[in-house]
SELUMRO-657570 format. One line per field, with one value per atom (N, C-alpha, C, O): y, x, z; residue in one letter; chain. Coordinates in steps of 0.001 Angstrom, whole numbers, plus 500000, padded with zeros to 6 digits. Last residue first. Example, Ala and Ser with C-alpha at 12.3 -4.5 7.8 and 13.67 -1.06 7.14 Angstrom:
REM SELUMRO-657570
y [497750, 498940, 500030, 501138, 494310, 495500, 496700, 496681]
x [512850, 513670, 512900, 513409, 513190, 512300, 513200, 514236]
z [507080, 507140, 507870, 508039, 507800, 507800, 507800, 508465]
residu [S, S, S, S, A, A, A, A]
chaine [A, A, A, A, A, A, A, A]
REM end
This chain:
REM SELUMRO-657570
y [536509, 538167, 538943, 540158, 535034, 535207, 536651, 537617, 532696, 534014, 534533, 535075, 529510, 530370, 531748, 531681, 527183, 528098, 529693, 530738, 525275, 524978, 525767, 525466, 527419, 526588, 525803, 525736, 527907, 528879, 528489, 529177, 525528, 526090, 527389, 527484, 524829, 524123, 524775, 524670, 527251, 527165, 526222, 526282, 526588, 528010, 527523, 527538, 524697, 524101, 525614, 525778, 525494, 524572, 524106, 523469, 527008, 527598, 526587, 526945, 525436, 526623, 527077, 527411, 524244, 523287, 524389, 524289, 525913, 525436, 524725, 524689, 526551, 527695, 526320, 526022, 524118, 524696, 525503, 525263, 524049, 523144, 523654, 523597, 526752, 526247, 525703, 526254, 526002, 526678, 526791, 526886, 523229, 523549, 524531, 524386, 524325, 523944, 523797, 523977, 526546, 527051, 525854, 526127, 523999, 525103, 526200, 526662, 522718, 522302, 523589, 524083, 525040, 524626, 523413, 523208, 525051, 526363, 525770, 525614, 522552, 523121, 524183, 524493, 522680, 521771, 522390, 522827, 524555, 524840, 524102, 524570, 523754, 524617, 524903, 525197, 520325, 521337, 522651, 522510, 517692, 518597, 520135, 520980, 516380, 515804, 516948, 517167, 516717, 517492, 517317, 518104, 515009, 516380, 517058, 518225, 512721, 512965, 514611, 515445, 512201, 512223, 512678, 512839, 510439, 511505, 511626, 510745, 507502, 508182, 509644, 509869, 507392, 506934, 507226, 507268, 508906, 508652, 508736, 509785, 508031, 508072, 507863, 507116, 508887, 507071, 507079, 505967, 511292, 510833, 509487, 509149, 511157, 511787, 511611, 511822, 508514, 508602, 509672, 509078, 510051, 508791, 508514, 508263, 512310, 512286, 510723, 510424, 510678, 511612, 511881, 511499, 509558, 508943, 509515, 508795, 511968, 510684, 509860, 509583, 512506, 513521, 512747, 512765, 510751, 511021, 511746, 511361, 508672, 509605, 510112, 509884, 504990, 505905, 507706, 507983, 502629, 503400, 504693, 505039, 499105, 500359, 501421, 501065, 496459, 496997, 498522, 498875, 493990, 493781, 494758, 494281, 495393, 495510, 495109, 495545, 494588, 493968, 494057, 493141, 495156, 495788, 494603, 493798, 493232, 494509, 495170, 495861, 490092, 491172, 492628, 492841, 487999, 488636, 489826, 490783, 485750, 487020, 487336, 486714, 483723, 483715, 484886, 485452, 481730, 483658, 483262, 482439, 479167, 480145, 481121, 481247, 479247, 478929, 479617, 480618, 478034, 479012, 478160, 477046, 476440, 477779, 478678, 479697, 474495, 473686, 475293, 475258, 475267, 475146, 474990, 475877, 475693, 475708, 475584, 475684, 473120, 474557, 474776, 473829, 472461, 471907, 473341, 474240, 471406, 472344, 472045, 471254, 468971, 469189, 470347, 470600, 470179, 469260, 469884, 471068, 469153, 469733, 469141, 468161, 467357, 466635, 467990, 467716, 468847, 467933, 467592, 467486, 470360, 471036, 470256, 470735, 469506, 469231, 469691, 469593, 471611, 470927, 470735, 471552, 470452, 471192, 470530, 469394, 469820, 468979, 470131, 470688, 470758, 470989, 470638, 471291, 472266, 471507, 472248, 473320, 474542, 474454, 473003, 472452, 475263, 474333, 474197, 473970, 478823, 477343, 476668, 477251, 480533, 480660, 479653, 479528, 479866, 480215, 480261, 479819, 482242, 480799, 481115, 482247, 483805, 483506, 482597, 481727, 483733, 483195, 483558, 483622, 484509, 485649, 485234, 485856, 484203, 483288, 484366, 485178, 484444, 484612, 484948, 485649, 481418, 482704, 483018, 482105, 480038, 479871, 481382, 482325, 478029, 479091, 479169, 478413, 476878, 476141, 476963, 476701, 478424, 478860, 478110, 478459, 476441, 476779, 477768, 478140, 476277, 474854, 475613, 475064, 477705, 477948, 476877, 476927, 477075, 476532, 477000, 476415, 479670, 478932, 478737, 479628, 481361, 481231, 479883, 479215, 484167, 482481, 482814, 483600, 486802, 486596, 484975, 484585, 488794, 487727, 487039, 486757]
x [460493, 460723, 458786, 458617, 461517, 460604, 460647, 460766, 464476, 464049, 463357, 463954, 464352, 464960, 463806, 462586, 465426, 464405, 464611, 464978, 467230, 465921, 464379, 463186, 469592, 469033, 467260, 466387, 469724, 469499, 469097, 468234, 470655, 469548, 469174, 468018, 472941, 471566, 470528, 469444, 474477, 473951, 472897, 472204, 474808, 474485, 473538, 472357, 476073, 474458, 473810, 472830, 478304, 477734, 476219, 475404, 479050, 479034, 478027, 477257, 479556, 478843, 478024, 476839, 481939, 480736, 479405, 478509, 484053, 483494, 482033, 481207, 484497, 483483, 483114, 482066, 485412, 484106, 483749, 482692, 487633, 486621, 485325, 484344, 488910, 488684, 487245, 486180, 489388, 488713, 487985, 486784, 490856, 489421, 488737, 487515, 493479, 492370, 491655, 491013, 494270, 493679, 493092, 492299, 494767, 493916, 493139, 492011, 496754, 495627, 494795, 494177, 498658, 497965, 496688, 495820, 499154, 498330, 498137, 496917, 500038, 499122, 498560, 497442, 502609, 501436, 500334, 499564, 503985, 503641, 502548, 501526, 504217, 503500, 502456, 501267, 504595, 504766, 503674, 502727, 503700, 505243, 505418, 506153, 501967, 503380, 504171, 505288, 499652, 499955, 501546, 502216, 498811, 499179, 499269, 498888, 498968, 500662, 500069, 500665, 498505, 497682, 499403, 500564, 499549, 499436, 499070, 499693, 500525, 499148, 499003, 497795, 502906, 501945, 500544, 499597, 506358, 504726, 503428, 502977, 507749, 507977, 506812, 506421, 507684, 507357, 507444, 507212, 508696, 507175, 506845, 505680, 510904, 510296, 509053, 508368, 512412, 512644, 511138, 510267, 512139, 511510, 511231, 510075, 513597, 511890, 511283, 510091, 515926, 515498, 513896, 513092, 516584, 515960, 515806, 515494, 515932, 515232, 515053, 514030, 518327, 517690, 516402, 515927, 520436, 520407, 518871, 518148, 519033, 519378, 519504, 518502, 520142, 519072, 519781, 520614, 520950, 521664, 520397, 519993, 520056, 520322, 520758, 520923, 521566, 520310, 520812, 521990, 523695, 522404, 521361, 520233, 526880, 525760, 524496, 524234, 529108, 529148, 527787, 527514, 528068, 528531, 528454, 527523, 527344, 528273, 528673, 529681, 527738, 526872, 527785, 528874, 527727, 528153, 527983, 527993, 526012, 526054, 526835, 526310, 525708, 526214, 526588, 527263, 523579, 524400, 524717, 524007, 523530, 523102, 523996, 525017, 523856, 524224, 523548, 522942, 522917, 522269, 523059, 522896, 524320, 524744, 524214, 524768, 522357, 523279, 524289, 524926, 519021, 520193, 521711, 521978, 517322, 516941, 517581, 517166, 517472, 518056, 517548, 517473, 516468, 516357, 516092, 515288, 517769, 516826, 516997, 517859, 516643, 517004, 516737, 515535, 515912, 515529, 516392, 516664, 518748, 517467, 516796, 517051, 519018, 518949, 518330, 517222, 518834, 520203, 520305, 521431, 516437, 517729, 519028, 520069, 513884, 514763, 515813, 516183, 510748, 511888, 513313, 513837, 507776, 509394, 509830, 509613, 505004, 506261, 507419, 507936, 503155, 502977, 504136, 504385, 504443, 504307, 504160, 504555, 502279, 503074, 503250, 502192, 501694, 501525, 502921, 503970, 501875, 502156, 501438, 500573, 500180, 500776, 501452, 501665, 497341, 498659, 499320, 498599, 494952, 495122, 496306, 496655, 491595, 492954, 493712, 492860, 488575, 489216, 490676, 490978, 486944, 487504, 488416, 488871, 487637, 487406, 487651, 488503, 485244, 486348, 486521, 485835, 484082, 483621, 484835, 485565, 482637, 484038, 483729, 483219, 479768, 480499, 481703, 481824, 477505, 477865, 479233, 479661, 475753, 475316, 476417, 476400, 475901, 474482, 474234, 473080, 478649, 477827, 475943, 475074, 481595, 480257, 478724, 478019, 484925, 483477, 481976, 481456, 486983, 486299, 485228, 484752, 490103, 488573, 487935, 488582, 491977, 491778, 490351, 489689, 494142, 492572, 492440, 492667, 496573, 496229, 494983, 494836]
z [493266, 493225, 492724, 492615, 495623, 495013, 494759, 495512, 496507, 496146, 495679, 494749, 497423, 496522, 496623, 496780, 499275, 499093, 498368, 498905, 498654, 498645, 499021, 499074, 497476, 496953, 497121, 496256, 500813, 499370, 498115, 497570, 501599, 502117, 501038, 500626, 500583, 500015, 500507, 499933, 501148, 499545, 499075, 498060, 503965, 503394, 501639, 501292, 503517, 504142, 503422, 502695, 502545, 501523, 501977, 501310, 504211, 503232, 502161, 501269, 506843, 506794, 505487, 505472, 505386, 506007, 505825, 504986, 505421, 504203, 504258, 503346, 508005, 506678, 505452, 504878, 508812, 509347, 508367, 507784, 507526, 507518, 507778, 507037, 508188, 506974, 506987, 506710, 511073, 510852, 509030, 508778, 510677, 511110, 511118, 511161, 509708, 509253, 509278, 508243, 511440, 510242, 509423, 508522, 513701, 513764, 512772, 512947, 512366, 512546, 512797, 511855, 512190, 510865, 511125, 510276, 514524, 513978, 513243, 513283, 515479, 516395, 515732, 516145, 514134, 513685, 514103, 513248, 515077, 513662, 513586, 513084, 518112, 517778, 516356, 516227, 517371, 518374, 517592, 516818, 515818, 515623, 516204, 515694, 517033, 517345, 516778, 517249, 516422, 517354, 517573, 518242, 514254, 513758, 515143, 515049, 516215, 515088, 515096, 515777, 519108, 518207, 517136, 517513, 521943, 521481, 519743, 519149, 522651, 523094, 522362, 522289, 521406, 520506, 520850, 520065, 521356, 522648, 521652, 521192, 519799, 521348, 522118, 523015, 517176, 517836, 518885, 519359, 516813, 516256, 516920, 517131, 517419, 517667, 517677, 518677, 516040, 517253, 517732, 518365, 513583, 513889, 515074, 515414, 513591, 513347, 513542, 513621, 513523, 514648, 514369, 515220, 511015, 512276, 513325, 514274, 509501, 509265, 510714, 511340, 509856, 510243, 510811, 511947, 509111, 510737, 510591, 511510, 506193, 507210, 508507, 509186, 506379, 506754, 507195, 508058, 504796, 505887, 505784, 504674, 504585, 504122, 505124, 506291, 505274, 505343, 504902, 504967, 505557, 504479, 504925, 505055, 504625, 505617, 504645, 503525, 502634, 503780, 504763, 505539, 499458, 500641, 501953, 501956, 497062, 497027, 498146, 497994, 497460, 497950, 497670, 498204, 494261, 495163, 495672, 494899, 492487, 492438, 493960, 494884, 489546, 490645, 490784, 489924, 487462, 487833, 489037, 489615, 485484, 486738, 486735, 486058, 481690, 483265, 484089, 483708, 478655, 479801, 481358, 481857, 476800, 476838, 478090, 478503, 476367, 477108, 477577, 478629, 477109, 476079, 476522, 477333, 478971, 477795, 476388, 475233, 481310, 480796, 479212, 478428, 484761, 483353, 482648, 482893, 487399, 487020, 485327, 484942, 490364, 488850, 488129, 488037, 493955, 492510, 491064, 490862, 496153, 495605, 494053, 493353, 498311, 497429, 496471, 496011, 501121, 500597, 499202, 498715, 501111, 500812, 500654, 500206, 499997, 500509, 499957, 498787, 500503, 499771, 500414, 501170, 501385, 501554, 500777, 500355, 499458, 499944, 500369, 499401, 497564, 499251, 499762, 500775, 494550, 495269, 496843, 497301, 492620, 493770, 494343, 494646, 489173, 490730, 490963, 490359, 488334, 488140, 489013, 489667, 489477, 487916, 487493, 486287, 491118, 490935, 489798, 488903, 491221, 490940, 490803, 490467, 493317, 493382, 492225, 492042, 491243, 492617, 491903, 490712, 489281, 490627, 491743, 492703, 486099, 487468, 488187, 487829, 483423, 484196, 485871, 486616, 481828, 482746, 483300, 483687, 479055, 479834, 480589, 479984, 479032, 478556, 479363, 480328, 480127, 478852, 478074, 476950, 481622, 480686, 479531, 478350, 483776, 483998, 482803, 482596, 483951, 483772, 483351, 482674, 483188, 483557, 483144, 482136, 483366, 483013, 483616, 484565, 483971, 484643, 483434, 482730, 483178, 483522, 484250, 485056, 484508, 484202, 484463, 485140, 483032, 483879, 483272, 482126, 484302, 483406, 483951, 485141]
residu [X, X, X, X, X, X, X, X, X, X, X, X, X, X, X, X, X, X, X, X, X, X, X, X, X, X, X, X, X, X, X, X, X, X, X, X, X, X, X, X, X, X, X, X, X, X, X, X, X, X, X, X, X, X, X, X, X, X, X, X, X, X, X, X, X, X, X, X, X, X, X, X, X, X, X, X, X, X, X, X, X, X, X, X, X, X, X, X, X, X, X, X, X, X, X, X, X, X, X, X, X, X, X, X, X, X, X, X, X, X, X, X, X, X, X, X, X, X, X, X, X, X, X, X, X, X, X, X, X, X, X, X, X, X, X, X, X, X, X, X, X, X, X, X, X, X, X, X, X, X, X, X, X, X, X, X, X, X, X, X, X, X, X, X, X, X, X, X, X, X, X, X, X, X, X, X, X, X, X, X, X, X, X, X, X, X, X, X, X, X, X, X, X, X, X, X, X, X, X, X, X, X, X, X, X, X, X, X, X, X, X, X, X, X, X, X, X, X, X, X, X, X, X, X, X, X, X, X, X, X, X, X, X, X, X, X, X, X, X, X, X, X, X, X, X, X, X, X, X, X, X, X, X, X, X, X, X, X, X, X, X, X, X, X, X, X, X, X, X, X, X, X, X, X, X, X, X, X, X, X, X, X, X, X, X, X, X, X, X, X, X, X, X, X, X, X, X, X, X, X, X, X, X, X, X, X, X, X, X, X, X, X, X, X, X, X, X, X, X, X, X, X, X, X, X, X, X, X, X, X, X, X, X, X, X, X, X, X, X, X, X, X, X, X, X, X, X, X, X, X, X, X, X, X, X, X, X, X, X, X, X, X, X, X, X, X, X, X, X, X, X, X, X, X, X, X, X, X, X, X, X, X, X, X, X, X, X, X, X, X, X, X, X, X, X, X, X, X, X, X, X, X, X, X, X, X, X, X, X, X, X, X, X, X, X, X, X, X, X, X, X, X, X, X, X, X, X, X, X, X, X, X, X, X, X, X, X, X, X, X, X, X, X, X, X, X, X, X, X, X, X, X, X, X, X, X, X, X, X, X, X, X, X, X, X, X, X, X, X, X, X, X, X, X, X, X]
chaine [A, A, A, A, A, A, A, A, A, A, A, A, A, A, A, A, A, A, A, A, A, A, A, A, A, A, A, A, A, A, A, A, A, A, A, A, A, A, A, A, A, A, A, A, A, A, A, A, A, A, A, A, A, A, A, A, A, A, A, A, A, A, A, A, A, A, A, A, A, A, A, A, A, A, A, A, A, A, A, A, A, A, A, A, A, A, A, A, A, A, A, A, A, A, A, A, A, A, A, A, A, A, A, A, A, A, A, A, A, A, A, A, A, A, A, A, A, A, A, A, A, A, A, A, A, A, A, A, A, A, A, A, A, A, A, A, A, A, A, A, A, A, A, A, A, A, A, A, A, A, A, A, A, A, A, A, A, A, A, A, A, A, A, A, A, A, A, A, A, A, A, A, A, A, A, A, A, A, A, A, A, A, A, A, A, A, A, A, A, A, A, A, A, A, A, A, A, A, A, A, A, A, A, A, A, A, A, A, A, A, A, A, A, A, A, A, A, A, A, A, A, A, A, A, A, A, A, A, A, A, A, A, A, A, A, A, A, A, A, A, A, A, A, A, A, A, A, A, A, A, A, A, A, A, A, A, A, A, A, A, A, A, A, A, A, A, A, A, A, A, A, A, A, A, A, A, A, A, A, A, A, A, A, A, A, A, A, A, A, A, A, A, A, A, A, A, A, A, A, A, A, A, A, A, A, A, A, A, A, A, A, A, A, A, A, A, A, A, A, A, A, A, A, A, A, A, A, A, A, A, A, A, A, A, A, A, A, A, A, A, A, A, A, A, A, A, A, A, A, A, A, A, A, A, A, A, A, A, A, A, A, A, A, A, A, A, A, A, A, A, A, A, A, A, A, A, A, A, A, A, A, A, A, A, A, A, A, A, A, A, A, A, A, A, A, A, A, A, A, A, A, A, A, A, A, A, A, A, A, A, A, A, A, A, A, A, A, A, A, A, A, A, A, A, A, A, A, A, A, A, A, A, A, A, A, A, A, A, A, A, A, A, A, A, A, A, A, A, A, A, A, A, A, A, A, A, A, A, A, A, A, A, A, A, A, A, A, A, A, A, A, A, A, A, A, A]
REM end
């Protein structure tokens, strides 16, 4: 949703880049003895009152999940695409090699390109 702004120097409404909140905020904490009034749109609208469906407030994670976690977070001096042993170690390896042709290939084609073939 885009707010604008008065633009003085062309007399026009400009849309604003700054931040703006969607209401005002009071600065004041609020006090939790006294809170404030809430005001309903019809004597029919109540609050919800909701109860936690499980006793634990955090999710449960796969074992596998946290073993790659464990694995990967152990030793942070070490780079990740080396972290998963060998497999990683070749597929880095077929990728640089990749990289490199491809590099090769594309100086290859400007250089062919900037001097082209006189027949």
């Amino acid at each position: 949703m885009p707010f604008y702004q008065f633009n003085s120097l062309t007399g026009r409404l400009k849309e604003s880049s700054q931040l703006q909140p969607l209401y005002p905020i009071s600065t004041d904490p609020l006090n939790k003895l006294n809170p404030p009034n809430m005001i309903w749109d019809s004597i029919k609208t109540k609050t919800l009152k909701t109860t936690s469906t499980s006793s634990a407030a955090f999710s449960t994670l796969d074992p596998k999940l946290i073993a790659k976690y464990k694995k990967f977070q152990a030793n942070l001096e070490k780079p990740v695409y080396l972290m998963g042993g060998t497999p990683d170690k070749i597929l880095f390896g077929i990728t640089c090699v990749l990289v490199a042709a491809g590099v090769i290939k594309s100086l290859k084609l400007c250089y062919d390109m900037a001097n082209p073939k006189k027949e």
